[in-house]
C-alpha positions, 0 to 999 in steps of 0.5 A: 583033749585035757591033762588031768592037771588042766585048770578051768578059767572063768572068763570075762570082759575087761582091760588090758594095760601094756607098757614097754619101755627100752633103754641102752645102759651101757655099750652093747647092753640093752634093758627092756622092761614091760608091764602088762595087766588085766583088769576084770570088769565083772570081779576085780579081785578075783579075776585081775592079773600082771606081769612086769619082765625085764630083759637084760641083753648083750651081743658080741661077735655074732654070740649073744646072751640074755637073761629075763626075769619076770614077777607075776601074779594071777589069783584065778590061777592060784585059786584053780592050783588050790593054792590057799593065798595069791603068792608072788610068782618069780621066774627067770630065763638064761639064754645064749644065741649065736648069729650065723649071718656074715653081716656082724 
């Protein structure tokens, strides 16, 4: 089953690089950050994407609150959007969680 907005992806073999990283910068608050990347063997250019998203945290009293943001790029997607370049793509997410455990 498709939605009339579904892209068809060529696919191919090729190498995926991820690093993590995670670091605490300051009491309660915790930075990761990854990078992960495709490389086509079969089109470099045409077919190759990443994304690097970092991840700044904190919990307090059982409430904790996150924000994530990512940049991206991907031109075999942009090219089945018919989009006319590679545009970098940003995004960003803004959570709150609350732990329902006794053990804080």
């Amino acid at each position: 089953m498709s939605s009339p907005g579904d892209f068809n992806f060529e696919g191919s073999l090729g190498a995926k690089l991820v690093v993590d990283y995670e670091q605490a910068l300051a009491k309660g608050i915790a930075w990761k950050s990854n990078f992960s990347a495709f490389t086509s063997y079969k089109d470099f250019n045409e077919l190759s994407n990443w994304v690097w998203s970092n991840n700044f945290s904190t919990a307090i009293k059982g409430f904790g609150v996150g924000l994530d943001f990512a940049l991206r790029s991907n031109k075999q997607e942009s090219r089945a959007a018919e989009l006319a370049d590679n545009p970098l793509q940003f995004f960003w997410v803004l959570g709150v969680s609350y732990n329902l455990s006794k053990e804080l």
